[in-house]
C-alpha positions in Angstrom: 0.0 0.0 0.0 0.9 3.3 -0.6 2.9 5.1 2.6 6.4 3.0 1.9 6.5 -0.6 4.2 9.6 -2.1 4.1 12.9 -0.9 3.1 14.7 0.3 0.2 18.5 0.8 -1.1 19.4 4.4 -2.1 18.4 4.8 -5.3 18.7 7.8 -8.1 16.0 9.2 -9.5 16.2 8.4 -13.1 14.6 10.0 -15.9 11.3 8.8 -17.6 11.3 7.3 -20.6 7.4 8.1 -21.5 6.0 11.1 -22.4 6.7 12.9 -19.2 10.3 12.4 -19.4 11.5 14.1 -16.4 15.2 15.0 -16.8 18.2 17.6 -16.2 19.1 19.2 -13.5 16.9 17.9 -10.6 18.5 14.4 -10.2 18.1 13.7 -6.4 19.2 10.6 -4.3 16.0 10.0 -2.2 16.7 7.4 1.0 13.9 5.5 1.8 13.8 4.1 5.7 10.6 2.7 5.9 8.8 5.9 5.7 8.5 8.1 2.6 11.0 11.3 3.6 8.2 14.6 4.0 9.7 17.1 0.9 7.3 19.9 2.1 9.1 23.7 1.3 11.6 22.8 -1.1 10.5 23.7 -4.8 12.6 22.9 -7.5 12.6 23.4 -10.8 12.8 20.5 -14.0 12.1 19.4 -17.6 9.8 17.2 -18.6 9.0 15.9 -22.6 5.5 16.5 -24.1 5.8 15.8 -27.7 9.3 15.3 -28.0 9.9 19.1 -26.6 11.6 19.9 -23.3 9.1 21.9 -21.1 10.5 23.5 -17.6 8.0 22.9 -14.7 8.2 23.9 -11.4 7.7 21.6 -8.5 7.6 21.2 -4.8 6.8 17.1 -3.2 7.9 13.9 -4.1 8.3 13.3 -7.8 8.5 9.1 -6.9 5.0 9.3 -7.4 4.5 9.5 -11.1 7.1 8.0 -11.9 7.0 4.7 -9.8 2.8 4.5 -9.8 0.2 4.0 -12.1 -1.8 7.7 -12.7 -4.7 8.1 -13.4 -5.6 11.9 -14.4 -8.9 13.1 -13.4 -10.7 16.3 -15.2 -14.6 17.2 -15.0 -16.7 19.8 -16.3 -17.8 22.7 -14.1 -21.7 22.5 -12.6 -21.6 18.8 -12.8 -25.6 17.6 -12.1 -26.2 16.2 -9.2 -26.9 12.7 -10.1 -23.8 12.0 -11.3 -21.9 14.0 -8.3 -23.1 11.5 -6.3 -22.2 8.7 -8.1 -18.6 10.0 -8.9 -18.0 10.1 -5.5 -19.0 6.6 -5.1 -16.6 5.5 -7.6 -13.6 7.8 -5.9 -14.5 6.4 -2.7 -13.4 2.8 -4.3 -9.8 4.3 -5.0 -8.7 6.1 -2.1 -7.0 3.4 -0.9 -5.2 1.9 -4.0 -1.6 2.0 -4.4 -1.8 4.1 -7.4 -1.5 8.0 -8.2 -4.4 10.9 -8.4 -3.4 13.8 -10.4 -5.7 16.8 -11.4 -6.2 20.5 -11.4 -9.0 20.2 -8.8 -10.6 23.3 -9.6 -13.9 22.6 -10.7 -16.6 22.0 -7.5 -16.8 18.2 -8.7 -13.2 17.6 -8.4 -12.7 19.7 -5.5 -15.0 17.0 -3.9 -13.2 14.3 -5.1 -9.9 15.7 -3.5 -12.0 15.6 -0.6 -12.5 11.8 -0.8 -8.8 10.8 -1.8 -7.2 13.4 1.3 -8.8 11.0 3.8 -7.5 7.9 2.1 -4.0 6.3 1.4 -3.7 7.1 -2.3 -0.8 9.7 -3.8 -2.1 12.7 -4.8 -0.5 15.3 -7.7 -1.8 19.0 -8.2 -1.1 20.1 -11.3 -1.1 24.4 -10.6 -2.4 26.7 -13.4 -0.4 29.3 -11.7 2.5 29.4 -9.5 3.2 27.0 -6.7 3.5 30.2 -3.9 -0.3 31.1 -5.2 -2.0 27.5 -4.6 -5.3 27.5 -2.7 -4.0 23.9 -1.7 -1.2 24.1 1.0 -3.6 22.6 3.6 -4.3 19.9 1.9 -0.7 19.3 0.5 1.1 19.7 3.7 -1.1 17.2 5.7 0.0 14.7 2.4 3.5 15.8 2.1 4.1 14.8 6.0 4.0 10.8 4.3 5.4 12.0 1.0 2.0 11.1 -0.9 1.9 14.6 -2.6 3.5 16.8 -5.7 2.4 19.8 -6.5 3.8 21.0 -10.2 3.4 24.2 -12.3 4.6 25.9 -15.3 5.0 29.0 -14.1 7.6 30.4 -11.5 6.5 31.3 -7.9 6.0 35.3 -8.8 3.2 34.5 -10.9 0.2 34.8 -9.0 -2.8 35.3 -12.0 -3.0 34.2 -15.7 -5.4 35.7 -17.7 -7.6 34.3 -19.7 -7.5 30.4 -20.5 -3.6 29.6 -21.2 -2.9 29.2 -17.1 -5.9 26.3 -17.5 -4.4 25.3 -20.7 -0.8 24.5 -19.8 -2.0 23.0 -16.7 -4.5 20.0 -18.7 -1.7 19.6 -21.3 1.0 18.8 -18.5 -1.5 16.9 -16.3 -2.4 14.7 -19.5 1.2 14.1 -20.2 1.6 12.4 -17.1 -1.5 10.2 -16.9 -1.1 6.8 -17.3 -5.2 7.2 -18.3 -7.7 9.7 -17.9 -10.5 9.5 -15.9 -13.8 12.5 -16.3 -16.8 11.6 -14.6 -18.9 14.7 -16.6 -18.3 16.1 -19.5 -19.8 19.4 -21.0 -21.3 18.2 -24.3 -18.7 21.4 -26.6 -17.0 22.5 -23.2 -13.4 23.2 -22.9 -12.7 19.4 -22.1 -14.4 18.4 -25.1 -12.3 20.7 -27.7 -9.4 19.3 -25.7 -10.0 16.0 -26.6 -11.5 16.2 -30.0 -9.6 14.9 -32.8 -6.6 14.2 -30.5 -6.4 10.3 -30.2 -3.4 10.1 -27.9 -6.1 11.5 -25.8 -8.9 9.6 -27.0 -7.4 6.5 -26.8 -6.8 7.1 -22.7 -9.7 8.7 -21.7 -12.3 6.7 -19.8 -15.6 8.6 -18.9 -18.5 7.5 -16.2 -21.0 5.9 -17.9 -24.4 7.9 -16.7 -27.4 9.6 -18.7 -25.7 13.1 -18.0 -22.4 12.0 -20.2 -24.9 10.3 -23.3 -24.8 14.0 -25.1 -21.3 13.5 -25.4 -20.0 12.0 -28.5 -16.5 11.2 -28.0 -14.7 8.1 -29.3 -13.6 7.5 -25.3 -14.3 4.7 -23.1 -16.8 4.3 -20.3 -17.1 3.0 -16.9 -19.7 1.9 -14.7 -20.0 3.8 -11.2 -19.3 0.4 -9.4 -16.9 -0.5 -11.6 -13.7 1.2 -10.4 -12.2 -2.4 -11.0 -11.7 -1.4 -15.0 -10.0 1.6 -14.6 -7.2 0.7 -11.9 -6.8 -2.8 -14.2 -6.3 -0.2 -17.4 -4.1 2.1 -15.5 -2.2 -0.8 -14.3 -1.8 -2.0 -18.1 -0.4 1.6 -19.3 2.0 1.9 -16.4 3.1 -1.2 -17.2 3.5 -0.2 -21.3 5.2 3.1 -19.9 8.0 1.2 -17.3 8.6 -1.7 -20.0 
């Protein structure tokens, strides 16, 4: 489970060989005792490959946990319907516990919720910042994580940068948080939102992206996946599967 039983030799930590491709400057040796070290208050700055192009991220946590755990990415449409709120947590609720990583933006009221869920559980947790790290709403919830090393927080912007207008903070932040996902998990969708011209005619995307199968997601017409609300079985076996692709 995830909270680091049993020991470990020193090792270095390497970079990625997937999409996310951390490398550069920010090689580490990270002893591991038994318990995960706590990396709260010391942000660091990195590379990591989207595309094939070196993009420099700022970061503050333990970066073990994408790159030695299955992720699964989680996005949602704002004003999700109640009905499938509900049922979202539900399905959550089943993977608080797994020894697998979390990683959203968890901005919109749904996923706010769902942080809610995984905070109280054993599962790793990654905030992906459209802003920079000093600016996060989430140092609450990221310091009471980072005390067992279960958390990362990670930006593309520097510390002085507080506000990004318009949509490119929101942009960046999606782009880099689907980079790093093994799969991608949306419980609602806006039928033409801003998640749906992310995903349209992108099929690295596409071909990732699970969404919960309820009446509220039927508008949406997608070429994605979808998963039962009791079924949180499928996802952790695909995430699994695609962490496995990614460490081969």
């Amino acid at each position: 489970m995830v909270g680091g039983k049993g020991k470990k030799s020193a090792e270095v930590i390497k970079s990625r060989s997937d999409d996310l491709g951390l490398i550069g400057s920010d090689k580490r040796v990270c002893q591991d005792t038994g318990e995960r070290k706590q990396t709260m208050n010391k942000r660091k700055k990195t590379n990591i490959l989207i595309g094939g192009k070196k993009t420099a991220v700022f970061y503050e946590g333990n970066l073990d946990i994408i790159k030695d755990y299955p992720v699964i990415g989680v996005l949602a449409s704002g004003k999700a319907p109640g009905p499938v709120v509900w049922e979202s947590y539900q399905f959550f609720y089943a993977l608080r516990d797994e020894p697998i990583t979390l990683a959203g933006g968890w901005h919109s009221p749904l996923e706010k919720g769902i942080l809610d869920a995984l905070v109280e559980g054993n599962v790793n947790v990654v905030f992906f910042m459209a802003k920079g790290l000093k600016a996060s709403g989430f140092q609450q919830k990221f310091k009471a994580l980072d005390k067992t090393a279960r958390a990362l927080m990670i930006s593309p912007f520097p510390d002085s940068v507080k506000k990004i207008s318009g949509t490119e903070g929101t942009r960046l932040r999606n782009t880099l948080l689907a980079a790093a996902s093994d799969v991608l998990f949306i419980p609602y969708i806006k039928p033409r939102g801003k998640l749906f011209s992310m995903l349209k005619g992108d099929d690295s995307l596409l071909n990732k992206t699970f969404i919960l199968n309820h009446p509220e997601n039927d508008a949406c017409s997608l070429k994605v996946r979808r998963i039962e609300s009791s079924d949180a079985h499928t996802l952790i076996h695909n995430c699994h599967e695609a962490y496995r692709r990614r460490s081969a």
